[in-house]
MMTF fields as JSON, N, C-alpha, C and O atoms, coordinates in Angstrom:
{
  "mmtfVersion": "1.0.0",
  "mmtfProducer": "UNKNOWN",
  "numBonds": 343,
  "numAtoms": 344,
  "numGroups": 86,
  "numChains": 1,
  "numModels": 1,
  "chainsPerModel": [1],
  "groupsPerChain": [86],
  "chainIdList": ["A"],
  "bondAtomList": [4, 2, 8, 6, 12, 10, 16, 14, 20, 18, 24, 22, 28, 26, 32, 30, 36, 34, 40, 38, 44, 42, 48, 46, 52, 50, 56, 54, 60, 58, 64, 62, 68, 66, 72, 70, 76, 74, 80, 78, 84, 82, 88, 86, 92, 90, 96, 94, 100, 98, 104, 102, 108, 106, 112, 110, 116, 114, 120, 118, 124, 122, 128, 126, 132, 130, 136, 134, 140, 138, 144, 142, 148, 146, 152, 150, 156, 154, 160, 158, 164, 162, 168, 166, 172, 170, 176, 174, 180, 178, 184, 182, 188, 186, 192, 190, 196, 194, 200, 198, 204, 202, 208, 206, 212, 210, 216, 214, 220, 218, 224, 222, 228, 226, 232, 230, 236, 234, 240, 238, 244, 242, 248, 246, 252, 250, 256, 254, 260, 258, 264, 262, 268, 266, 272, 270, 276, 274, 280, 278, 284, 282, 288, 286, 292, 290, 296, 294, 300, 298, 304, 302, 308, 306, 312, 310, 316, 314, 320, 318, 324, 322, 328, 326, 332, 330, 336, 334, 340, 338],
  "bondOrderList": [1, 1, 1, 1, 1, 1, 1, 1, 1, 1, 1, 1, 1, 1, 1, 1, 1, 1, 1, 1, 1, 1, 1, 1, 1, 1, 1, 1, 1, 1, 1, 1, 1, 1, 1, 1, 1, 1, 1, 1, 1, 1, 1, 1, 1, 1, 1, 1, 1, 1, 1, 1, 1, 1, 1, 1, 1, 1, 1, 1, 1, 1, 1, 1, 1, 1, 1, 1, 1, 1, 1, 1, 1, 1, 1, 1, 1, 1, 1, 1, 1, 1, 1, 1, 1],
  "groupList": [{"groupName": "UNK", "atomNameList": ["N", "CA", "C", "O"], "elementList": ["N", "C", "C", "O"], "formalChargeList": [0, 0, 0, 0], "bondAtomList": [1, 0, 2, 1, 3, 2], "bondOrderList": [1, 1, 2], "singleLetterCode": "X", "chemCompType": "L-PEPTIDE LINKING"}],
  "groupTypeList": [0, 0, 0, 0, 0, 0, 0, 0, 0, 0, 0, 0, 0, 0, 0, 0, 0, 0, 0, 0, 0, 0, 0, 0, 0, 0, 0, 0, 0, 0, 0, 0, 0, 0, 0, 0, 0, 0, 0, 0, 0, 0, 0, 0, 0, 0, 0, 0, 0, 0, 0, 0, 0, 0, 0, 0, 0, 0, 0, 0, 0, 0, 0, 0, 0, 0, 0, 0, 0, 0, 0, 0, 0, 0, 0, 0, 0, 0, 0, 0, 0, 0, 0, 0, 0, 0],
  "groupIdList": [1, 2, 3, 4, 5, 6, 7, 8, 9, 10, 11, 12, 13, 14, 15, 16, 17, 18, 19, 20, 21, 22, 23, 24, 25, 26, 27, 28, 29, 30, 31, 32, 33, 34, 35, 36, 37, 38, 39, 40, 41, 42, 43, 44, 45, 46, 47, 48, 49, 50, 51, 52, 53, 54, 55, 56, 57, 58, 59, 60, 61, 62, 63, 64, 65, 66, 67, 68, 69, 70, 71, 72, 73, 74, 75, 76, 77, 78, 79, 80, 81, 82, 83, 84, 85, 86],
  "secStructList": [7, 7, 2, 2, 2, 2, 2, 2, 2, 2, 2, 2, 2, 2, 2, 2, 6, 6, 7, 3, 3, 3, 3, 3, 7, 1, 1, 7, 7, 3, 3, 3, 3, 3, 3, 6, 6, 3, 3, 3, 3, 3, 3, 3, 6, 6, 1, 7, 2, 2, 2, 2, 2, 2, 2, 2, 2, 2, 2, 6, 1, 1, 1, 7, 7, 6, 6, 1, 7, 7, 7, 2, 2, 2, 2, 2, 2, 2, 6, 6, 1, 7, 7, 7, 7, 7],
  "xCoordList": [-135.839, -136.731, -136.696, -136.9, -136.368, -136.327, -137.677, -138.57, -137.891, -139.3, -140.368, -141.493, -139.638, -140.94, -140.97, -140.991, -140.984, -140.824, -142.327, -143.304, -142.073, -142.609, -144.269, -145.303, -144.449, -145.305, -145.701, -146.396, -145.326, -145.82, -146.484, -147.427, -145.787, -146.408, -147.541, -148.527, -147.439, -148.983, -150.222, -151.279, -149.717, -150.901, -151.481, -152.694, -150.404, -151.207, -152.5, -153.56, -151.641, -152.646, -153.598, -154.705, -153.459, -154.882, -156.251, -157.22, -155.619, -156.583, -157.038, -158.174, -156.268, -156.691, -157.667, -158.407, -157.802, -158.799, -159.524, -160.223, -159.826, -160.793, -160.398, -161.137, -159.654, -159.104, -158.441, -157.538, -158.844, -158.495, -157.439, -158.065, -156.343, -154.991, -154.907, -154.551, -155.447, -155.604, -154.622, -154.314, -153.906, -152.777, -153.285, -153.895, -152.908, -153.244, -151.864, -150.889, -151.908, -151.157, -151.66, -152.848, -151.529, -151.718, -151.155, -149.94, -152.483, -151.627, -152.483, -153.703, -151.71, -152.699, -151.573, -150.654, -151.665, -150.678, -151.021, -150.431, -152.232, -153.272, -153.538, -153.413, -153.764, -154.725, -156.115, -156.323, -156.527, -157.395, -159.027, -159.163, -160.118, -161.363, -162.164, -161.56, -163.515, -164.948, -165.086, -164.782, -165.586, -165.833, -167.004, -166.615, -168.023, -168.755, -168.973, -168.938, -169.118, -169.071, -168.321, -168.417, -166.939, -165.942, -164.434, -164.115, -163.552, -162.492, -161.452, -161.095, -160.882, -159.376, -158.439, -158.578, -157.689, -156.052, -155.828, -155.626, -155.988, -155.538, -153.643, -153.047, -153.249, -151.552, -151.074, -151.583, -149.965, -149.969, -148.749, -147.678, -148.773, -148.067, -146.838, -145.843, -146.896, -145.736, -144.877, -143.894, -144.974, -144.251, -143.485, -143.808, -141.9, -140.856, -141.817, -142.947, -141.277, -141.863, -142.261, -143.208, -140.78, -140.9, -142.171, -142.762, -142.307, -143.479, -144.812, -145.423, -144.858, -146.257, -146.691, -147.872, -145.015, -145.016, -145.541, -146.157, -144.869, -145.556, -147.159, -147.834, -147.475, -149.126, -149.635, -150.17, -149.666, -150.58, -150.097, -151.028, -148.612, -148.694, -149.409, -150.251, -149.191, -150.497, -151.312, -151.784, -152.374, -153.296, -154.103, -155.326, -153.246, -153.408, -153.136, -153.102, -152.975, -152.735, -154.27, -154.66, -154.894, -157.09, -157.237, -158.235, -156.381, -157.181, -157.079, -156.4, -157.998, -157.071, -156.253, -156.821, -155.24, -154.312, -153.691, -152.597, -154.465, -153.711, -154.248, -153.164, -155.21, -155.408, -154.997, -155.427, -153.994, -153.252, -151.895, -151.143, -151.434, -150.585, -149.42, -149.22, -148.869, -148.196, -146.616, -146.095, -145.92, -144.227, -143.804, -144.05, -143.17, -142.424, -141.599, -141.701, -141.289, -140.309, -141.915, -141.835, -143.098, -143.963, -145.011, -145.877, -145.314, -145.713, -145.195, -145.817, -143.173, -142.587, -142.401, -141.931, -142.992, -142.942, -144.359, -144.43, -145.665, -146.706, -146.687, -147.184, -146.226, -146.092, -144.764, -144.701, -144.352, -143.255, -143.299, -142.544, -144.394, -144.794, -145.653, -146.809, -145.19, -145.592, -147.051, -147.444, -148.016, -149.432, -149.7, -149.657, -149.964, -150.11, -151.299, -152.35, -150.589, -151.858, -152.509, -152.032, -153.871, -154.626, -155.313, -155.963],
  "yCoordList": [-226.246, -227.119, -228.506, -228.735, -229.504, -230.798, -231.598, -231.568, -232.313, -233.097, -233.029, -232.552, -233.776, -234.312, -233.545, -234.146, -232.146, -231.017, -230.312, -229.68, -230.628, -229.391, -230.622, -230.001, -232.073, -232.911, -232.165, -231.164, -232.526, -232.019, -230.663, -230.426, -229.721, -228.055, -228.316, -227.58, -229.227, -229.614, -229.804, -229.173, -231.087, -231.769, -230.472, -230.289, -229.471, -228.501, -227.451, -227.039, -227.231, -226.218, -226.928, -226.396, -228.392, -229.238, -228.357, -227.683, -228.865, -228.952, -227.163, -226.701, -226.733, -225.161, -224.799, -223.928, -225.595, -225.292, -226.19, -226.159, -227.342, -228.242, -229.405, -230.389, -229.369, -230.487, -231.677, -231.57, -233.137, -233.834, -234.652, -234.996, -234.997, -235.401, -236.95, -237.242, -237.719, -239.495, -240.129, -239.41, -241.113, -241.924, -243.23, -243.952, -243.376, -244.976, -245.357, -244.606, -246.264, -247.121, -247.661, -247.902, -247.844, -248.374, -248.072, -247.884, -247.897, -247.151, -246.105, -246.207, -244.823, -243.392, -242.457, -242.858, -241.287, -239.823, -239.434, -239.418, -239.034, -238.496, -236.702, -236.037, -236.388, -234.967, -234.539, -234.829, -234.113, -233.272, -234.095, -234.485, -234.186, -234.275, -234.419, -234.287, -234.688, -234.417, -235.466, -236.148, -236.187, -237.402, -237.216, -236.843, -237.492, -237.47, -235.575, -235.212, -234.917, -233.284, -232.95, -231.783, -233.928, -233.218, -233.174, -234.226, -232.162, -231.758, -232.803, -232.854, -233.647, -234.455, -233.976, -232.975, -234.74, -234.958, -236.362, -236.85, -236.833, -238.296, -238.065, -237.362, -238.963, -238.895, -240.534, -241.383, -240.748, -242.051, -242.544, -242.417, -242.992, -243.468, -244.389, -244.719, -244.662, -245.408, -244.7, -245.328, -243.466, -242.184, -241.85, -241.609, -241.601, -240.345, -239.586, -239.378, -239.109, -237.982, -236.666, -235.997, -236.262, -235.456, -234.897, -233.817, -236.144, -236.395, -235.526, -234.48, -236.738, -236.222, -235.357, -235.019, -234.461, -232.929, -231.715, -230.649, -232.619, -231.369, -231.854, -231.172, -232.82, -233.387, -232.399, -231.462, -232.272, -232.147, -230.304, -229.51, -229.669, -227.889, -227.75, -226.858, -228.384, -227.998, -228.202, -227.118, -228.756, -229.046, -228.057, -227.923, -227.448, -226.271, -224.632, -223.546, -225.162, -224.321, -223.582, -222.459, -224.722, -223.873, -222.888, -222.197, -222.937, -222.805, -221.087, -220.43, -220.525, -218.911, -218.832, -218.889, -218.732, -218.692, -217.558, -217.466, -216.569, -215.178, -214.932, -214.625, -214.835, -214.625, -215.329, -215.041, -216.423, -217.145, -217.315, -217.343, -217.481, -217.381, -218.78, -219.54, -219.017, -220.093, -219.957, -218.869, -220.933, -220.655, -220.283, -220.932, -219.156, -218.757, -220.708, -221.014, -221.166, -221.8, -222.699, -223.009, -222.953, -223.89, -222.901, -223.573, -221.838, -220.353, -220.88, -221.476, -220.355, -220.632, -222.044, -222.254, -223.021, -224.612, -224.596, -224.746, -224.413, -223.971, -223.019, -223.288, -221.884, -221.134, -221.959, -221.578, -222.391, -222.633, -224.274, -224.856, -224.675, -226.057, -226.402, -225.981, -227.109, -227.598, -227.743, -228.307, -227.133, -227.177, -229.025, -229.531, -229.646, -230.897, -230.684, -230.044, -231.592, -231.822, -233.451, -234.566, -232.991, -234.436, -234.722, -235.761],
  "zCoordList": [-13.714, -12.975, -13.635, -14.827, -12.552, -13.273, -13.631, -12.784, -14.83, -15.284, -14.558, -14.708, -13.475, -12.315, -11.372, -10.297, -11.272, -10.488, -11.638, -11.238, -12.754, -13.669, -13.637, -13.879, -13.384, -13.828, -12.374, -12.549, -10.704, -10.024, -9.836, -9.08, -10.718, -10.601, -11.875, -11.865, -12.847, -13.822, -13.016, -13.01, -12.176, -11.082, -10.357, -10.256, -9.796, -8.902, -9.568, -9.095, -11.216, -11.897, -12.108, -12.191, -12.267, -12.971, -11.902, -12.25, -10.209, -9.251, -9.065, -8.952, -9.076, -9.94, -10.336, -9.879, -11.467, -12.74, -12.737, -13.749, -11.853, -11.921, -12.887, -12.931, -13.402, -14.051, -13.638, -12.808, -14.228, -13.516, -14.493, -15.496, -14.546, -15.57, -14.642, -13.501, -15.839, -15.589, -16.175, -17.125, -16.164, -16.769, -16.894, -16.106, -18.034, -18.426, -19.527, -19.538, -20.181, -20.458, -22.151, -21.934, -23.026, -24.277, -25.256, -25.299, -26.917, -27.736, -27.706, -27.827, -27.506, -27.743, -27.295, -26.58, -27.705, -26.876, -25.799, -24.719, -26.171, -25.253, -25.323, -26.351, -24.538, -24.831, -23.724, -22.546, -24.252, -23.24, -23.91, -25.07, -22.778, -23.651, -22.358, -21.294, -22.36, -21.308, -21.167, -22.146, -19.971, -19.672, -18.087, -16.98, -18.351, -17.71, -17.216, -16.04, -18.022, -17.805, -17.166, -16.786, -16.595, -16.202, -16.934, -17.488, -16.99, -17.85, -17.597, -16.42, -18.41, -17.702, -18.948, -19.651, -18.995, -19.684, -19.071, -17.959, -20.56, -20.635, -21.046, -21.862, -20.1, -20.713, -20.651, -19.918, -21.615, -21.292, -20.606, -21.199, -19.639, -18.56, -19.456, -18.812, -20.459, -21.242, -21.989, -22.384, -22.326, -22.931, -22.338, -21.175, -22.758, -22.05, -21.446, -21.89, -20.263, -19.452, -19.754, -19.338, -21.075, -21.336, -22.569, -22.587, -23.587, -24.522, -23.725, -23.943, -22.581, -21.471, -21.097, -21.024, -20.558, -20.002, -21.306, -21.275, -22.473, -23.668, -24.209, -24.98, -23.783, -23.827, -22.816, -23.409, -21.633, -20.775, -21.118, -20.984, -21.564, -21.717, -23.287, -23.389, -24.223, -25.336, -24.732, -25.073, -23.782, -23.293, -22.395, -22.373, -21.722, -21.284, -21.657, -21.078, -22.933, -24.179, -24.166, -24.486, -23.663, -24.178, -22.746, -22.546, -22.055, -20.774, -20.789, -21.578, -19.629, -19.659, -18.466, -17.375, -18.516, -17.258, -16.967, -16.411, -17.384, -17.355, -15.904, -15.408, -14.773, -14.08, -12.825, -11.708, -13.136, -12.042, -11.973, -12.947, -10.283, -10.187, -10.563, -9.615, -11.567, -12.493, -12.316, -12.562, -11.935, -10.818, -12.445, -13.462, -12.307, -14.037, -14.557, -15.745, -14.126, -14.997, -15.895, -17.084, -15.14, -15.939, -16.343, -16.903, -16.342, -17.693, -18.969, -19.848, -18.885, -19.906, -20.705, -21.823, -19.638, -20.7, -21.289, -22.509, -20.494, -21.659, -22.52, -23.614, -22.351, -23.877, -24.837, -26.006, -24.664, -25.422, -26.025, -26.804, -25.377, -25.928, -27.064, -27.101, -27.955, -29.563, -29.274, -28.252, -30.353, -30.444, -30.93, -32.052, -29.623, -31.034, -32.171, -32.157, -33.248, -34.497, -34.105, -34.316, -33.412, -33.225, -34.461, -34.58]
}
């Protein structure tokens, strides 16, 4: 599955789980955090794609996703994606 195949199947689990994955631009990685009692993923729109794609699967590293249905190729990029150290 190519990048922006796997960023599009991210966007779908976000809306899933109620999560909302925002892009901005500066200096930061980004990561997951609460903003107004609701769940996002900050990613930064200036990063390789691929950087982003392993931001937003540690990110969903917290979630429980055992009870949904997840296309196998983006299962195997969140389990297999680096825990970041924030």
């Amino acid at each position: 599955m190519k990048n922006k195949e796997l960023l599009e199947e991210f966007h779908s689990l976000a809306e899933k789980l109620d999560v909302k994955i925002m892009k901005g631009k500066g200096d930061f990685s980004g990561g997951s955090c609460i903003v107004n009692e609701e769940k996002v993923i900050v990613i930064n729109n200036m990063k390789p794609i691929e950087q982003r794609l392993n931001i937003i699967a540690s990110c969903f590293k917290d979630y429980d996703l055992e009870g949904l249905y997840i296309v196998p190729a983006l299962r195997k990029y969140i389990n297999d994606a680096t825990r970041l150290e924030l």
